[in-house]
C-alpha positions as a printed NumPy array, in Angstrom:
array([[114.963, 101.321,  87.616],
       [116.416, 102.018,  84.4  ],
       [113.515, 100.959,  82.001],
       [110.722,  99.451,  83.505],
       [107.211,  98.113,  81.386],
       [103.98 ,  97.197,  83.399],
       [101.863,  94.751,  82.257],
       [ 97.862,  94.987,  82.777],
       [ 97.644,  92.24 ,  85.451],
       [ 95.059,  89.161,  85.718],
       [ 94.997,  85.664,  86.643],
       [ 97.542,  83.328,  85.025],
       [ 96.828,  81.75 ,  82.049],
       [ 96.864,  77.603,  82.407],
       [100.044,  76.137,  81.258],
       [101.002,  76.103,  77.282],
       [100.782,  72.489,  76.313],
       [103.836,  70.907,  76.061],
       [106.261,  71.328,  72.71 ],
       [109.036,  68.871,  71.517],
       [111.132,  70.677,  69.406],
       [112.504,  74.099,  71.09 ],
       [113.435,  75.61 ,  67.869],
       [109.885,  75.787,  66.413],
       [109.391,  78.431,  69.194],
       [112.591,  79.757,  69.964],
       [114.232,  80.045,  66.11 ],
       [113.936,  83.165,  63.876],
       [111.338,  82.609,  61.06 ],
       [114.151,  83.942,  58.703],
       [115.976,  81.021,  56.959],
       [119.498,  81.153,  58.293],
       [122.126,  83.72 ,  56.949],
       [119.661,  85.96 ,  55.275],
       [119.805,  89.336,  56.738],
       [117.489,  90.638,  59.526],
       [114.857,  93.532,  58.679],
       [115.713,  96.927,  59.459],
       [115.13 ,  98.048,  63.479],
       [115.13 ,  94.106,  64.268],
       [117.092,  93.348,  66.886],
       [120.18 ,  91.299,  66.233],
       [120.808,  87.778,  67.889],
       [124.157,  86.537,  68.27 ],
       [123.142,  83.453,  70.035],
       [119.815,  82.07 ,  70.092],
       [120.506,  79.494,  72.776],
       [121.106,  82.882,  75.379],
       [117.25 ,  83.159,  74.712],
       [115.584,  79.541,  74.827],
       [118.958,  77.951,  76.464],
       [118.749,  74.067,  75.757],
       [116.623,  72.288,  78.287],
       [114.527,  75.063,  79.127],
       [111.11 ,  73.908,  79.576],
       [108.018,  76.201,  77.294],
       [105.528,  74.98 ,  79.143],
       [106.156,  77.82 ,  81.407],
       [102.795,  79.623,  82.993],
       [101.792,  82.723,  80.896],
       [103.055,  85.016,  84.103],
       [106.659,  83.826,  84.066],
       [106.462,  83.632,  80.025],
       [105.571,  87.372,  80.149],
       [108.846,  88.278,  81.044],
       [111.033,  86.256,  79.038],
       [108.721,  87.531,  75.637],
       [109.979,  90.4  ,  73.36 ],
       [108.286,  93.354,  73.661],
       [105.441,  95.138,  72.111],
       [106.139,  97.083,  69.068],
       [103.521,  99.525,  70.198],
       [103.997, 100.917,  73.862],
       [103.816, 103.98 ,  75.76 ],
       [106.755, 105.731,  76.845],
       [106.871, 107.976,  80.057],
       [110.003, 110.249,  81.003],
       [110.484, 110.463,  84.671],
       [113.218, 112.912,  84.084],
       [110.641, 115.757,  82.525],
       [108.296, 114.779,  85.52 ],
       [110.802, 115.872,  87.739],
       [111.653, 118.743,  86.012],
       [108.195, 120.223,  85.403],
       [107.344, 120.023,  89.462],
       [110.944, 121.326,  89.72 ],
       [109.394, 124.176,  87.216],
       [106.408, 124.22 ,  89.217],
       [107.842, 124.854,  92.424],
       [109.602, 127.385,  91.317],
       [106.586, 129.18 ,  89.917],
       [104.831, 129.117,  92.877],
       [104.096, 130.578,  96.249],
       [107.038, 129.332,  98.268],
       [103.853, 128.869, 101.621],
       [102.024, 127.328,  98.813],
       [101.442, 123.465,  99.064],
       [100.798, 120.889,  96.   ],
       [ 98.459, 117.78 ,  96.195],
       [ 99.39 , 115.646,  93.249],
       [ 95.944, 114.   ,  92.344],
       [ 96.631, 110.519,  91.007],
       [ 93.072, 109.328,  89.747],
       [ 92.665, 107.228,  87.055],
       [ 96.767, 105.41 ,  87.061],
       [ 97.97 , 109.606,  87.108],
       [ 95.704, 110.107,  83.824],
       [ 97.235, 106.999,  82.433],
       [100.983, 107.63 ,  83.24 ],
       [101.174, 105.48 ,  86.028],
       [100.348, 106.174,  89.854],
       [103.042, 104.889,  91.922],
       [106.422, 106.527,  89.826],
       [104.067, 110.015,  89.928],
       [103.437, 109.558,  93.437],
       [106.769, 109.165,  94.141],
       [108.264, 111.87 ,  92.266],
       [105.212, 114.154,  93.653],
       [106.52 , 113.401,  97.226],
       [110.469, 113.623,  96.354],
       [109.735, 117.176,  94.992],
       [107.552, 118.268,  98.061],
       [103.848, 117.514,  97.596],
       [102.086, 117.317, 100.877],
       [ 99.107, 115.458, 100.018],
       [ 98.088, 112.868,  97.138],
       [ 94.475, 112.332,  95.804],
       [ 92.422, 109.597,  94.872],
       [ 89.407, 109.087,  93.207],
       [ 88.318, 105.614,  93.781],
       [ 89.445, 103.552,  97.176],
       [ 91.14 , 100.704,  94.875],
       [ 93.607, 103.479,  93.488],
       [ 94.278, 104.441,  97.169],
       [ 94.765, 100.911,  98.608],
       [ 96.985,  99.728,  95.72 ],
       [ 99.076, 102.699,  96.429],
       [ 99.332, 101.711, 100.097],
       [100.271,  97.877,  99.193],
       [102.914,  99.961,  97.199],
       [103.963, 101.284,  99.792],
       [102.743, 104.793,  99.755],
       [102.09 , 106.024, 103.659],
       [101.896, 109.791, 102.502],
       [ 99.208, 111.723, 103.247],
       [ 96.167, 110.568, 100.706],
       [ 92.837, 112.264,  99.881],
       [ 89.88 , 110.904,  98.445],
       [ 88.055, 112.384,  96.584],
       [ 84.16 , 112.259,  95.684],
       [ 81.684, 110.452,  98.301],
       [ 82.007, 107.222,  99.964],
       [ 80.303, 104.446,  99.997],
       [ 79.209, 103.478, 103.664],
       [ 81.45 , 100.242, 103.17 ],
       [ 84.136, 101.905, 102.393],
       [ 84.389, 103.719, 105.592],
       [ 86.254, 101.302, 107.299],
       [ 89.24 , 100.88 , 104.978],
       [ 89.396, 104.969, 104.916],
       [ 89.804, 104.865, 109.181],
       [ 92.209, 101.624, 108.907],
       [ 94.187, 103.026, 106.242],
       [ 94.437, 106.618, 107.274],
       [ 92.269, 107.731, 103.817],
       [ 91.514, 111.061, 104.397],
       [ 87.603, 111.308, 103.002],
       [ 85.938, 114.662, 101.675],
       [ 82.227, 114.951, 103.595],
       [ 79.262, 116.514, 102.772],
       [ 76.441, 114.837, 104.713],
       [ 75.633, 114.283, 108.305],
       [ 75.694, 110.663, 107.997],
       [ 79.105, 110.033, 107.04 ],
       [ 79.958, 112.512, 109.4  ],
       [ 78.447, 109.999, 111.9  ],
       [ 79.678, 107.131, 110.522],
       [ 83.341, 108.178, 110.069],
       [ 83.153, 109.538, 113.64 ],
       [ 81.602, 106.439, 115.588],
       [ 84.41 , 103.991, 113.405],
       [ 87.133, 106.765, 114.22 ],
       [ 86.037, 106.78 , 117.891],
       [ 86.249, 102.67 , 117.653],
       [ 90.089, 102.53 , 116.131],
       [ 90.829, 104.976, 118.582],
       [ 91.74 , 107.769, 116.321],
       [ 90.706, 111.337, 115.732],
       [ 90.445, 111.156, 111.691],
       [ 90.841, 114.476, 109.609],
       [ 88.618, 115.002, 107.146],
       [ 87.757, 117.922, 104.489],
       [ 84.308, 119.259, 104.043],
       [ 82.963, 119.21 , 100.368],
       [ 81.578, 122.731,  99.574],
       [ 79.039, 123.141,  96.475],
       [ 79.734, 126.49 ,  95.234],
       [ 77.817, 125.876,  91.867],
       [ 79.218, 123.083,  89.699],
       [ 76.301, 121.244,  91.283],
       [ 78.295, 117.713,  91.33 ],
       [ 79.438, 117.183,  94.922],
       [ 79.785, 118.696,  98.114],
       [ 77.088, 120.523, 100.688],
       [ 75.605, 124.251,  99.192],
       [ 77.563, 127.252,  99.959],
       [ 75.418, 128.603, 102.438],
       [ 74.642, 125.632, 104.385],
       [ 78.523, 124.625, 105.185],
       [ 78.437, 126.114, 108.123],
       [ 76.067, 123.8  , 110.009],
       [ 77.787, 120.546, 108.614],
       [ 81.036, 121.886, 109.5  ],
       [ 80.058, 122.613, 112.95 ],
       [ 78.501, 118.611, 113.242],
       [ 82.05 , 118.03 , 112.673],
       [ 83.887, 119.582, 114.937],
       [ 81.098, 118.839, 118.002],
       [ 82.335, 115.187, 116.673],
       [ 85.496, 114.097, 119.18 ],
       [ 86.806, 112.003, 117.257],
       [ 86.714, 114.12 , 114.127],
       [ 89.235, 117.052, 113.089],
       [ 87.942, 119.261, 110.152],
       [ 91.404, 119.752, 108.429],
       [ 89.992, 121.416, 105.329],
       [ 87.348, 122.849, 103.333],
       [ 87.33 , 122.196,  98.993],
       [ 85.287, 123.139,  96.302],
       [ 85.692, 122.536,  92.621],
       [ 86.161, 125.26 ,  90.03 ],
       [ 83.616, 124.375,  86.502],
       [ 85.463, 126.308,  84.489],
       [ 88.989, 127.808,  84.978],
       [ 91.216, 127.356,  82.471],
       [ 89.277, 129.251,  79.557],
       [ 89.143, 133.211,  79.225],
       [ 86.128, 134.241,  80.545],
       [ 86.685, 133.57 ,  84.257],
       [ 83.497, 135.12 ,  84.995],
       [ 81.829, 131.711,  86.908],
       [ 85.078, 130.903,  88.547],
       [ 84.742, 134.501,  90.371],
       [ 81.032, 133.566,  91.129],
       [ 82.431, 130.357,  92.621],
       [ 85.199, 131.992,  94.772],
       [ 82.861, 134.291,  96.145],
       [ 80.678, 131.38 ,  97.118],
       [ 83.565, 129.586,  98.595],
       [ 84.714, 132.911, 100.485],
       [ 81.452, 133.345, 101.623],
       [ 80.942, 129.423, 103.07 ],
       [ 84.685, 130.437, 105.07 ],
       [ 83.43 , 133.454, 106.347],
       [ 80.494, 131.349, 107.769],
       [ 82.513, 128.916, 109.521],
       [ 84.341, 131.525, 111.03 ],
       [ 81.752, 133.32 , 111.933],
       [ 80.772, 129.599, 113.997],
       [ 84.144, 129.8  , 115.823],
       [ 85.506, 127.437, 112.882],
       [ 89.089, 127.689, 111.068],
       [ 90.218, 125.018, 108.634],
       [ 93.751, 124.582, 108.141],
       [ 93.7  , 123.667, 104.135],
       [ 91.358, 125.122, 102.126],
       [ 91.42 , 124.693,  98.431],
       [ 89.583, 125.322,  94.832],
       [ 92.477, 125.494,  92.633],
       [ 93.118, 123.046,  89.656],
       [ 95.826, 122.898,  87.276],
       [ 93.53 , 125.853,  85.597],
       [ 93.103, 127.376,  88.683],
       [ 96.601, 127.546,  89.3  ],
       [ 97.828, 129.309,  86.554],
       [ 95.258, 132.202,  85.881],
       [ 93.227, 132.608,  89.327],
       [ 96.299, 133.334,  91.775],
       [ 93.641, 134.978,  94.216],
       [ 92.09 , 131.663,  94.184],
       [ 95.292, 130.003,  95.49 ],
       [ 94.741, 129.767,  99.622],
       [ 96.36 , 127.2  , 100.801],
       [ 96.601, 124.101,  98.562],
       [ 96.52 , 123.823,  94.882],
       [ 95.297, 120.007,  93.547],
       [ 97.591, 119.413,  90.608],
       [ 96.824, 116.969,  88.039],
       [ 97.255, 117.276,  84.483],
       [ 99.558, 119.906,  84.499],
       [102.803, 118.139,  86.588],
       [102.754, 115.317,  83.163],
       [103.103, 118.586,  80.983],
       [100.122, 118.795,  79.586],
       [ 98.58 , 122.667,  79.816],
       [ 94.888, 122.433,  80.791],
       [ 93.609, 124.714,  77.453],
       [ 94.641, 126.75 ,  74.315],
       [ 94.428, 129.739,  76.38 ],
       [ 95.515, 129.588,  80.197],
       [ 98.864, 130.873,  80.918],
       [102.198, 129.009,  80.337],
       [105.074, 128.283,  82.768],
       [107.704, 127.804,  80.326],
       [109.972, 125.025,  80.037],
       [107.193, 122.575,  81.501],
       [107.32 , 119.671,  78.913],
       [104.943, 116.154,  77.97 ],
       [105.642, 113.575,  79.691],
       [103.937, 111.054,  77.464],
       [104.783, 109.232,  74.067],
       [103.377, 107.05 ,  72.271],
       [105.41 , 104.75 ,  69.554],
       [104.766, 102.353,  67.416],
       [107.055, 100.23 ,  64.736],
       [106.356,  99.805,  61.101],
       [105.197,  95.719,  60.496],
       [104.535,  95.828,  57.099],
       [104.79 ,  98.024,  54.387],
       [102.722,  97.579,  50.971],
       [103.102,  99.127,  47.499],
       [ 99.564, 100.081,  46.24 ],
       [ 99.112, 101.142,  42.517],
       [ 96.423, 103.537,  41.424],
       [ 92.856, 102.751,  41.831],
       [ 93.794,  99.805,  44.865],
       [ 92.557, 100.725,  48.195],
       [ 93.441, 100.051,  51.557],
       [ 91.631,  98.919,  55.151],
       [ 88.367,  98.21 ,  55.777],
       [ 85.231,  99.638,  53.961],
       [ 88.116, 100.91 ,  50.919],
       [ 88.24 , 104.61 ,  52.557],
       [ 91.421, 105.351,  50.694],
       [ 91.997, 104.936,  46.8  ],
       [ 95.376, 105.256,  45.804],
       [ 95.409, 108.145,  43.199],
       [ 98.892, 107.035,  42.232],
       [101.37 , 104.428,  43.197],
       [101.601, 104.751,  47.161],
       [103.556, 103.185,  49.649],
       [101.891, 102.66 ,  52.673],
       [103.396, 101.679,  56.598],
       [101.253,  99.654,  58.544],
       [101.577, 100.193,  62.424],
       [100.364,  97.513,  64.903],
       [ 98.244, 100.034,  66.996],
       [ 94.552, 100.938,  66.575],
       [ 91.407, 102.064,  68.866],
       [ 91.397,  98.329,  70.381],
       [ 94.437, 100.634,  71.941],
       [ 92.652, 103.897,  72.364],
       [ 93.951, 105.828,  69.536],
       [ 90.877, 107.615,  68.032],
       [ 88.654, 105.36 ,  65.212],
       [ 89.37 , 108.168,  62.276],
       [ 89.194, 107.765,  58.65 ],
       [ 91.774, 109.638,  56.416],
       [ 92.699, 111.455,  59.219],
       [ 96.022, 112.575,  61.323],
       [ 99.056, 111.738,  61.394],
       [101.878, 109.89 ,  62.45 ],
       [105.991, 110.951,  62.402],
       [108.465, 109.054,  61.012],
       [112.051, 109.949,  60.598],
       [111.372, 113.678,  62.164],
       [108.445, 114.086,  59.415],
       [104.622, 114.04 ,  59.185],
       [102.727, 111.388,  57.467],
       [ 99.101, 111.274,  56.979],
       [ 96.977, 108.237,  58.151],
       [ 95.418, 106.947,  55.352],
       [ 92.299, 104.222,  55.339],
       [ 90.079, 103.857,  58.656],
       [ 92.043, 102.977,  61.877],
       [ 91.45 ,  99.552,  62.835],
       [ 91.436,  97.706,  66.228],
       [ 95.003,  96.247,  65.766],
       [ 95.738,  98.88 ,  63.202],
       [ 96.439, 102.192,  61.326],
       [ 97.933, 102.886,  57.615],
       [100.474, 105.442,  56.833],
       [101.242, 106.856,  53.322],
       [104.948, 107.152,  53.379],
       [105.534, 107.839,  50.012],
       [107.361, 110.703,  50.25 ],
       [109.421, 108.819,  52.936],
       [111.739, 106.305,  50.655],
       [113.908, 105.68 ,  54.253],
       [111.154, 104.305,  56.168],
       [111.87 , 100.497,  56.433],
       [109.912,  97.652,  58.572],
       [110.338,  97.978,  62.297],
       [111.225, 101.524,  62.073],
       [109.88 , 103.649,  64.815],
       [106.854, 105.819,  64.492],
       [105.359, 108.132,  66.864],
       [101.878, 108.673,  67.215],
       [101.481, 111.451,  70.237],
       [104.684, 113.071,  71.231],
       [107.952, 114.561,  69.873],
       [110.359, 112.947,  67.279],
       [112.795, 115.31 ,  65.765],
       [111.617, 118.931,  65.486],
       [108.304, 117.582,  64.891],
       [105.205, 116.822,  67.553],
       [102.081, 115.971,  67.346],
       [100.088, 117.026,  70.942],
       [ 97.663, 115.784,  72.883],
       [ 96.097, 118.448,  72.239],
       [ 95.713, 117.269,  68.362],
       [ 94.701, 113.895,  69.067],
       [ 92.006, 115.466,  71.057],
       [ 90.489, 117.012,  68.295],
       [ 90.359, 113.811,  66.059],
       [ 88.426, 111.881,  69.041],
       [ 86.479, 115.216,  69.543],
       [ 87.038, 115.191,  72.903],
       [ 89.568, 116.929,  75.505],
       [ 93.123, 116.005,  76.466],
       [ 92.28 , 114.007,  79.522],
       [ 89.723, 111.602,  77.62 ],
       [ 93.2  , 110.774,  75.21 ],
       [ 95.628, 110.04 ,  78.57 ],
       [ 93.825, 108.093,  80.109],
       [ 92.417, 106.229,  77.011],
       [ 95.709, 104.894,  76.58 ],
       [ 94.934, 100.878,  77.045],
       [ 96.235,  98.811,  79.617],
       [ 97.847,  96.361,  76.616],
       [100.042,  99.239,  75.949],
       [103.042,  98.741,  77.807],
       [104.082, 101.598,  79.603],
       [107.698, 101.959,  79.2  ],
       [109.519, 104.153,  82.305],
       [112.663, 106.687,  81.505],
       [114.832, 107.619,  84.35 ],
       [114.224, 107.273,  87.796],
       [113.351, 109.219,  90.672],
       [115.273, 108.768,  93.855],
       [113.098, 108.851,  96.894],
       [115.179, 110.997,  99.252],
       [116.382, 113.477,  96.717],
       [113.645, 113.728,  93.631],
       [116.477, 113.577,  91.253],
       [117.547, 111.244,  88.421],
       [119.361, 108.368,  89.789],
       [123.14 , 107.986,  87.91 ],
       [122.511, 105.485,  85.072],
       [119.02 , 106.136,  84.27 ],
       [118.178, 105.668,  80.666]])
């Protein structure tokens, strides 16, 4: 694919009603010969775009396609995913082995194209955190290896055996369970045992893994592939709890061995994890954040050259020229104190960007300019004053690069109060996302052509 946009699916709408006169739809608003707005695309022949005879009343789904797009949407680089697990790679252990955790649409930048550059640039394993992400990836046609992670629900056991969902356990019930439907289907399932080694969310206490590990392997139709635990707190300085943690970890292994037990893949490392704990590294480092380019804090260590993967853009719809004393938005939050001209951009939290008042920014042409007024569900003001270039349907970015300018994730974070994972994957599904470049399967690079 060279560009590709997903649409937030749903059932199809019922049929427009019927319209006579095709050029009451299909005609530019414009009066004829008057010249288009700046950043609008031109048309050199409407009939190419409603062709005469071609019916309206088309069902929403088909319509979809045929309808310009957004003029807010979220753009994601394939080529810079590629390069930063290139980067990654590179960094790492060469024995070392990457799952690429996927939860949540890849923190908002879309499963199935991360997936598939994940596996074209040698991850092992995939993660899950809910069995709908891992069964649409398998309808995608995804047959790598795929953990889940968190617990299952008993009725979800089933799909994990038929599907060949590898589950984390940390209770002698769904050891049973997985092992009696395993035993049905004929299989011998692997599975990883959940330890607790103090973030107190999931998993079986440090000290009592060794007994639930050993239920599993007495289980015939079970194979305990791997042991996990989860770090609390990685990626800042003080690394003084993720020692405690290893420790805990180490000492659950030396239990099972102790037993007679070995695991193949054991693994505690995050993206945190992976960059400042390389003691912590065994096995198999879960990667999530950190592939899309995002750095997990301020203060963990960089692999340089690892870049966002993620923009966000909007176009100017409407400029107005406010004297002094008129405000703007709801509530009046911003009086002009002298004649402003202000860019309105059709995005607002009804999108996910952050509900802020007088707050932030947005670049246009290469340059900063400050939100002005409160954001808005459909909505946010810019003063461009200082920006007498800026014309209607000129782009704006509001998270990402333009020029020698960028505003970060990191920065958005801080107007929502919140960390850089709440803002990816806050993005809204009516964003379209908007692909760059494409991954070939066999090779993990850039197919010739991409855009």
């Amino acid at each position: 694919m060279n560009v590709v946009s997903q649409r937030a699916s749903g059932p199809p709408a019922p049929p427009a009603p019927a319209v006579q006169e095709r050029d009451a739809i299909c005609l530019p608003s414009r009066p004829p010969g008057t010249p288009r707005s700046r950043g609008s695309p031109a048309v050199e022949n409407w009939d190419a775009i409603c062709p005469p005879g071609q019916s309206v009343s088309e069902p929403a789904t088909r319509v979809g396609s045929l309808l310009p797009p957004r003029p807010a949407w979220v753009e994601i680089d394939l080529n810079r995913l590629r390069r930063n697990f290139q980067l990654i790679n590179h960094d790492k252990p060469s024995q070392l082995g990457v799952l690429s955790v996927l939860k949540d649409e890849a923190y908002g930048h879309g499963a199935l194209p991360t997936a598939t550059a994940a596996l074209a640039c040698g991850a092992s394993f995939l993660a899950s955190s809910t069995i709908q992400e891992a069964m649409l990836l398998r309808d995608q046609g995804i047959r790598a290896r795929l953990l889940l992670l968190g617990e299952r629900q008993e009725a979800e056991l089933p799909w994990c055996v038929a599907h060949d969902l590898t589950c984390c356990v940390s209770d002698p019930f769904t050891v049973a369970k997985l092992g009696y439907l395993a035993a049905r289907a004929g299989k011998r399932a692997p599975v990883h045992i959940k330890i607790n080694s103090g973030m107190n969310r999931y998993g079986v206490r440090w000290d009592k893994a060794a007994s639930l590990a050993t239920l599993i392997d007495s289980t015939p139709s079970l194979f305990l592939e791997g042991a996990l635990t989860h770090f609390a707190q990685s990626d800042e300085t003080d690394k003084t709890f993720a020692l405690v943690q290893l420790a805990r970890f180490d000492e659950a292994l030396r239990a099972l061995a102790r037993s007679g037990l070995s695991v193949k893949l054991r693994h505690i490392c995050n993206s945190g994890g992976f960059l400042d704990l390389p003691q912590a590294h065994f096995d198999l480092v879960r990667l999530g954040i950190l592939p899309l380019g995002v750095f997990p804090s301020a203060v963990c260590r960089r692999i340089p050259g690892i870049e966002p993967i993620m923009t966000v853009k909007a176009r100017i719809a409407a400029i107005q020229q406010l004297q002094p004393g008129e405000s703007v938005g709801y509530g009046m939050r911003y009086v002009a104190p002298s004649p402003r001209r202000i860019a309105v951009l059709p995005i607002g939290y009804g999108d996910g960007f952050p509900r802020v008042r007088n707050q932030g920014f947005a670049l246009i042409h290469g340059r900063r300019a400050p939100l002005v007024g409160g954001t808005t569900m459909d909505a946010l003001m810019v003063d461009i004053t200082g920006l007498p270039e800026a014309q209607p349907w000129d782009e704006a970015v509001l998270m990402g690069r333009q020029g020698q300018e960028e505003i970060s994730v990191h920065e958005i974070a801080k107007l929502k109060n919140s960390v850089s994972y709440d803002v990816l994957t806050g993005w809204r599904g009516r964003l379209p996302r908007i692909y760059i470049g494409q991954i070939a399967p066999e090779t993990g690079q850039p197919e010739n052509g991409s855009s």
